[in-house]
C-alpha positions as CSV (number, residue, x, y, z in Angstrom):
1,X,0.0,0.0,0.0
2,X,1.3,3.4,-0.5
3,X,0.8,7.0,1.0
4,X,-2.2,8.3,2.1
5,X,-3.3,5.1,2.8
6,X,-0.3,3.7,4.6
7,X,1.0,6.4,7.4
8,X,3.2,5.2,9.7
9,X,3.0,8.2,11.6
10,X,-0.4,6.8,13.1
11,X,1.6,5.1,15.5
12,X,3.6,7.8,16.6
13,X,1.1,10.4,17.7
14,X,1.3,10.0,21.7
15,X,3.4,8.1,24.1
16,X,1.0,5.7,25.1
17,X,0.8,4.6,21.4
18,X,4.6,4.8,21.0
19,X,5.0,2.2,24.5
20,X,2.0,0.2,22.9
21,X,4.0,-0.6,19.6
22,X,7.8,-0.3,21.0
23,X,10.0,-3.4,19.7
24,X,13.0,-3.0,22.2
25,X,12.9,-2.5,25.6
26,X,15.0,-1.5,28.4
27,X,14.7,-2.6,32.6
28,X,17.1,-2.3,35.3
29,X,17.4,-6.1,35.9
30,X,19.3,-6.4,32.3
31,X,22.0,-4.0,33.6
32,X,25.5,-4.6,35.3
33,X,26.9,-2.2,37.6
34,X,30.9,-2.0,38.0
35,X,32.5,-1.6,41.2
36,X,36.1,-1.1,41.7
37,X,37.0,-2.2,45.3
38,X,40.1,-0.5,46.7
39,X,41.8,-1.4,50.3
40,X,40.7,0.1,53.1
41,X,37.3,1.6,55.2
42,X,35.0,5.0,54.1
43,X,37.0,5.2,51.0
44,X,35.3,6.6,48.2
45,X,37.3,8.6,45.7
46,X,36.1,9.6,42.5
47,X,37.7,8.6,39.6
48,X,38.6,12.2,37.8
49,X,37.6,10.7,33.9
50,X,34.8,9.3,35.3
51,X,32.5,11.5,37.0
52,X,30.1,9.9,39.2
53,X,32.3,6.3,39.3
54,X,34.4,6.2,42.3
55,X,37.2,3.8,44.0
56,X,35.1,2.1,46.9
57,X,36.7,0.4,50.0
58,X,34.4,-2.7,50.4
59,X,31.9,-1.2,53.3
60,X,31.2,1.4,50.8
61,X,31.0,-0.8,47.9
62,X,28.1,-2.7,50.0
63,X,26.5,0.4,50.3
64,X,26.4,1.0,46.4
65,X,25.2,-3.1,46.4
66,X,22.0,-2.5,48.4
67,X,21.6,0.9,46.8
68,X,21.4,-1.2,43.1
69,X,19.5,-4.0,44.4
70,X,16.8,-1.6,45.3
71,X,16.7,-0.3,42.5
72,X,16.2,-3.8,40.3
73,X,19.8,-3.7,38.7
74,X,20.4,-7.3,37.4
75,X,24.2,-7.2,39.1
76,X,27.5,-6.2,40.0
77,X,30.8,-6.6,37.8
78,X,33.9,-6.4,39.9
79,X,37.5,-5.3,40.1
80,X,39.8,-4.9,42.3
81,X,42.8,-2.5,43.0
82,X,45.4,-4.4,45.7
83,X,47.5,-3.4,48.1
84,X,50.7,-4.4,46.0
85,X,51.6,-6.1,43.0
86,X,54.2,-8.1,41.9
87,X,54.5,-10.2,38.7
88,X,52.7,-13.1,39.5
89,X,49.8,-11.0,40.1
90,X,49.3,-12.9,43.5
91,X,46.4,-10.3,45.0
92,X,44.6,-12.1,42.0
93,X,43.8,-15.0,43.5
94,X,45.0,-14.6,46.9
95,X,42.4,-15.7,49.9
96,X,42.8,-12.3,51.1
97,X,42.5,-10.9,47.8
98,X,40.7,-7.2,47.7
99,X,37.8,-8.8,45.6
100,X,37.5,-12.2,47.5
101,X,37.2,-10.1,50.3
102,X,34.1,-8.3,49.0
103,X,32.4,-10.8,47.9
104,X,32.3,-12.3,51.4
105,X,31.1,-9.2,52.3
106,X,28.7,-8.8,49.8
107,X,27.7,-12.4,50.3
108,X,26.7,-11.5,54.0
109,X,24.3,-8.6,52.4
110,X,20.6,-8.8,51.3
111,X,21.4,-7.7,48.5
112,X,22.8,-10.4,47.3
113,X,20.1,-12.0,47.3
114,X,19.0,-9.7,44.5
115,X,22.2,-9.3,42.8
116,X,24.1,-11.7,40.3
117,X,27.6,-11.2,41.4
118,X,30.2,-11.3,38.3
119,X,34.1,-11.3,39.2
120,X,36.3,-10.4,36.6
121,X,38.8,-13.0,35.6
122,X,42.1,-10.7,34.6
123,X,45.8,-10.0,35.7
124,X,46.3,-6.9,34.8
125,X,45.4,-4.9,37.8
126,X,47.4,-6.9,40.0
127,X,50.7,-7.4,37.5
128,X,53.5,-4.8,38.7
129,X,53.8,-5.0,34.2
130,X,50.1,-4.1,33.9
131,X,49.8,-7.1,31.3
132,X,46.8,-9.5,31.6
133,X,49.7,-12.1,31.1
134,X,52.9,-13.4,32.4
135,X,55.8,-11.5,30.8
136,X,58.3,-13.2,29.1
137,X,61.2,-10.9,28.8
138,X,63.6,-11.9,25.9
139,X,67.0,-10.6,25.1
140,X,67.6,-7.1,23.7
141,X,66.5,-3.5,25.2
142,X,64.0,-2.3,23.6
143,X,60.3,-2.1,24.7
144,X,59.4,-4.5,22.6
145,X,61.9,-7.6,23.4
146,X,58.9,-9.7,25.7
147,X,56.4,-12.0,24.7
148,X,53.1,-12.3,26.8
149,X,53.5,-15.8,27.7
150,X,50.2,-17.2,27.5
151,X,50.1,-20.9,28.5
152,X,51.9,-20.0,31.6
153,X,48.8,-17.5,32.1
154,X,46.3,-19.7,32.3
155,X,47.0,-21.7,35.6
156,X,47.5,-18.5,37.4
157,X,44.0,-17.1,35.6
158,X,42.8,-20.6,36.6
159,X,43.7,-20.2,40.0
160,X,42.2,-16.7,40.3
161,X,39.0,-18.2,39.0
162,X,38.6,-21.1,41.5
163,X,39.6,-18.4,44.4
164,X,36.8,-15.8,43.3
165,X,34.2,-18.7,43.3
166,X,34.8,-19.6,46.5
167,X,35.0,-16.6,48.1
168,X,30.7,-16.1,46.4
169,X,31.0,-14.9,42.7
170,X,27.9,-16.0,41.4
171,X,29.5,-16.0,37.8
172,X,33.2,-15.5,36.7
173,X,34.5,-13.5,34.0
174,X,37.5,-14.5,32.0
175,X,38.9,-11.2,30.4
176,X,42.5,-11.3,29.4
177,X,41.9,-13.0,25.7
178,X,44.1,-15.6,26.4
179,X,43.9,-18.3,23.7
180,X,42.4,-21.3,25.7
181,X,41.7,-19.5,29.4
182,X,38.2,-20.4,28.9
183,X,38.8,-24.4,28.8
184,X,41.6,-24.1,31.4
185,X,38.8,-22.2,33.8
186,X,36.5,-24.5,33.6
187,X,38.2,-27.8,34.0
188,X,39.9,-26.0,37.5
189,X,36.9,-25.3,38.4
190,X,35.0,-28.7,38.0
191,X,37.9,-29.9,39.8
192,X,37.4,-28.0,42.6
193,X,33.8,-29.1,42.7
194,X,32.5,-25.6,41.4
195,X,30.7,-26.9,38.6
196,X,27.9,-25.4,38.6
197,X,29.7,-21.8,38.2
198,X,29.0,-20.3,35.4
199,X,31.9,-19.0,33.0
200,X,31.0,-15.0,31.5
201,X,33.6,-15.4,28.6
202,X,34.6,-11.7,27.4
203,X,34.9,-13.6,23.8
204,X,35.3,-10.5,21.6
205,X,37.3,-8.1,23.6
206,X,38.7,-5.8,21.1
207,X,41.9,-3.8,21.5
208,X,40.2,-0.4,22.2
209,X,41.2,3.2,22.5
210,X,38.0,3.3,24.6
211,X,39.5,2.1,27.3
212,X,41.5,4.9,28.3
213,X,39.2,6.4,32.0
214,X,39.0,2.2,32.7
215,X,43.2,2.0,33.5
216,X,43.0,5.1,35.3
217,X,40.3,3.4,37.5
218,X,42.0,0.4,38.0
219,X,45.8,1.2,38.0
220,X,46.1,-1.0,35.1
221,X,47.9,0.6,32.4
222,X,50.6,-1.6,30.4
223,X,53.9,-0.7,32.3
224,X,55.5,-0.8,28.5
225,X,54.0,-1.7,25.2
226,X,50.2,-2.2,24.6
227,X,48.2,-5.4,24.1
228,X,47.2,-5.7,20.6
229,X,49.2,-9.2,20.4
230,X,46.2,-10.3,22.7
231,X,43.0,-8.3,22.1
232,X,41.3,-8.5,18.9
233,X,41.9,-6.4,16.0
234,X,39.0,-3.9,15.7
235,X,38.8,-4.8,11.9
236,X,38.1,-8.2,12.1
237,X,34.3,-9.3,12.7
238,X,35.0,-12.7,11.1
239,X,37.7,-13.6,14.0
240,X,35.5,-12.6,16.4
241,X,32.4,-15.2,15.3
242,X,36.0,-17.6,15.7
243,X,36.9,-16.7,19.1
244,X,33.1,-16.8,20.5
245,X,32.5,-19.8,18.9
246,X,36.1,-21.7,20.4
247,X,34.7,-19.7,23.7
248,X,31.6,-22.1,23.6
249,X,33.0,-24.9,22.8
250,X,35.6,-24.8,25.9
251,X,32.7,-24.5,28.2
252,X,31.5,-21.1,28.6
253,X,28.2,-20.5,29.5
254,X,27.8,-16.8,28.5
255,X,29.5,-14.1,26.0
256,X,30.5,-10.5,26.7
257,X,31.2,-8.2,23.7
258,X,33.2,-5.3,24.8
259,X,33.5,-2.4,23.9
260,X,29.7,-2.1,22.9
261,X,28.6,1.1,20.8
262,X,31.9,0.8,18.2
263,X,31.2,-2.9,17.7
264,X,27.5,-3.2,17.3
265,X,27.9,-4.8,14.8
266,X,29.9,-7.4,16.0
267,X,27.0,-8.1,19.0
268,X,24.5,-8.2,15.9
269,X,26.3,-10.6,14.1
270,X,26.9,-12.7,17.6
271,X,22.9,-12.5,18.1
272,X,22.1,-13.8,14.8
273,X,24.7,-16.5,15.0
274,X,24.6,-18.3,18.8
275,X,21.9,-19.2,20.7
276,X,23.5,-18.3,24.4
277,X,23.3,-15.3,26.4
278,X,25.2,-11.7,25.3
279,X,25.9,-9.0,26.8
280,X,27.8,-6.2,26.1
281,X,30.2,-3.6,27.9
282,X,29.5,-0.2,27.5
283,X,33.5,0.5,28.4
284,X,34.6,4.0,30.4
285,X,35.5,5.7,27.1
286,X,32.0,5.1,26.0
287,X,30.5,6.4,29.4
288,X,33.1,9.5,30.1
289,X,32.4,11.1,26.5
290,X,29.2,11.0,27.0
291,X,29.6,12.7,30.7
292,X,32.0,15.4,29.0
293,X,29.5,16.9,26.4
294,X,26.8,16.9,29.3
295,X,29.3,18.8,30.9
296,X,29.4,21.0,28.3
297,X,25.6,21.1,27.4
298,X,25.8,19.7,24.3
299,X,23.5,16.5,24.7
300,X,20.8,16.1,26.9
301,X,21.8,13.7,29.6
302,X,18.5,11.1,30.2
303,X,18.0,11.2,26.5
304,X,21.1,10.7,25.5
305,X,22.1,7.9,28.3
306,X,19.0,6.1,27.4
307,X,19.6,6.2,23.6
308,X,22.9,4.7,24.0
309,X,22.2,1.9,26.1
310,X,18.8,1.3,23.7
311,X,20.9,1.0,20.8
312,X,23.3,-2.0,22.5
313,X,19.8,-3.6,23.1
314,X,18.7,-3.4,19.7
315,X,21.7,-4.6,18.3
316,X,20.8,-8.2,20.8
317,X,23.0,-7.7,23.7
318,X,20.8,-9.7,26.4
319,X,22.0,-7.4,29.5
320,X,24.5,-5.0,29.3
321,X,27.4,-3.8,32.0
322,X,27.3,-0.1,32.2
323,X,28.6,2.3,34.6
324,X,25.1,4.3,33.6
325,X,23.1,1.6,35.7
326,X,21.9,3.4,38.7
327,X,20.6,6.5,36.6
328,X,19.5,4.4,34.0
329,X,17.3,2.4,36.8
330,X,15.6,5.3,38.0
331,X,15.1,6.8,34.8
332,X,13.4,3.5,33.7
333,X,11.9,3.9,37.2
């Protein structure tokens, strides 16, 4: 039919009509809130790239858990800052570890009742390197004579995955792009008798320029170098169908695509292709430009925020991590 008798606009005219006929939808219990837990008690220090995200010493990071559970996030994603580091990156998956010790505390909470609790599986916060790898250092002196090392990795990543489970993570999250972590996790933690913990494989993690406010929360910047030899090239959406697929086939349960709004596509394609649930990470870079032009007045900051996370949705991501949760909650409300 054509124009006058087809006009789509019919649909349009009020909000009510707009809700009625909506195709995607948002709710809080589809988004992720990360916490970065820091050593300490009443520490709270915002992050300067990151307006409105903050450093939290575990009491305070409880505080922020029962403030999301009431209002209907779907969970937490978190990281932790140690004490020290060293090159073994033992806070990782140390008993006394700065996240094994929130998740106790967090376990202790009812809020976690509420809450999903997903520990990232990395080394690069607690690496005195800032790789998510062992370094391999090889002879020569230039910044480029190492090799991340990356069968050694996974027994230590491994390890930090059997530590996290114990200490409460609901779900772990593999992030370093190690070739074969995913497998490695798994199989440790069956061992353990944690098999019914479910791997959140960050199976497309792209090496991003968007990540830029993220190491600045965490203290992880690479020490030398940069790791493109282990995050995916952003021009290849064909690899990264390859590395979610071997993801699924090592065990894991769940994908993550990160970053989110320069790879839609690549969560689109991932949609249309597997049958498991996707997220997608709506990394610091994404979140702090959007802050600085509401700084600066240029968008307008509900519409804006909500448009963003919408178009992750649309593209499939099932739930997406976001440091936008909490407004985004109360906006949806």
């Amino acid at each position: 039919m054509e124009f006058p008798i087809t006009r789509l606009r019919r649909l349009r005219r009020t909000e009510p009509m707009r809700s009625l006929v909506r195709e995607t939808h948002l709710e809080p219990g589809a988004l992720i809130y990360p916490l970065f837990l820091c050593p300490g008690e009443g520490v709270r220090n915002e992050i300067a790239s990151m307006p409105g995200v903050f450093n939290l010493s575990v009491d305070e990071a409880v505080k922020e858990a029962e403030a999301a559970a009431s209002l209907g996030i779907g969970g937490l994603l978190l990281f932790g800052l140690p004490e020290s580091k060293d090159e073994q990156a033992t806070g990782a998956w140390a008993e006394d570890g700065i996240v094994q010790r929130g998740l106790r505390a967090l376990k202790q909470t009812s809020a976690a009742k509420k809450l999903v609790l997903i520990a990232d599986v990395c080394l690069c916060e607690y690496t005195s390197h800032g790789h998510c790898g062992i370094v391999e250092k090889k002879e020569g002196v230039l910044e480029t004579d190492y090799e991340i090392e990356n069968d050694s990795s996974l027994s230590l990543l491994s390890k930090t995955a059997v530590s996290l489970a114990k200490a409460g993570a609901d779900i772990v999250a593999p992030s370093d792009m190690m070739d074969g972590r995913v497998a490695a996790v798994r199989d440790e933690l069956d061992d353990e008798g944690l098999d019914q913990t479910p791997i959140l494989s960050y199976a497309a993690k792209f090496a991003s320029a968007f990540y830029g406010p993220f190491r600045e929360a965490a203290d992880s910047a690479p020490q030398f170098g940069d790791r493109r030899s282990y995050q995916m090239d952003g021009a290849n959406l064909r690899e990264a169908m390859r590395e979610i697929d071997l993801d699924l086939g090592e065990g894991a349960d769940m994908i993550l695509m990160k970053p989110a709004l320069p790879y839609l596509d690549v969560i689109r394609a991932a949609r249309e292709r597997f049958d498991v649930p996707i997220g997608a990470y709506q990394v610091s870079g994404e979140y702090s430009m959007l802050q600085a032009a509401f700084a600066n007045r240029w968008l307008d900051r509900d519409r804006a925020m909500m448009e963003s996370l919408l178009s992750i949705r649309r593209a499939g991501a099932g739930f997406i991590v976001t440091y936008f949760a909490k407004e985004a909650a109360k906006a949806l409300g």
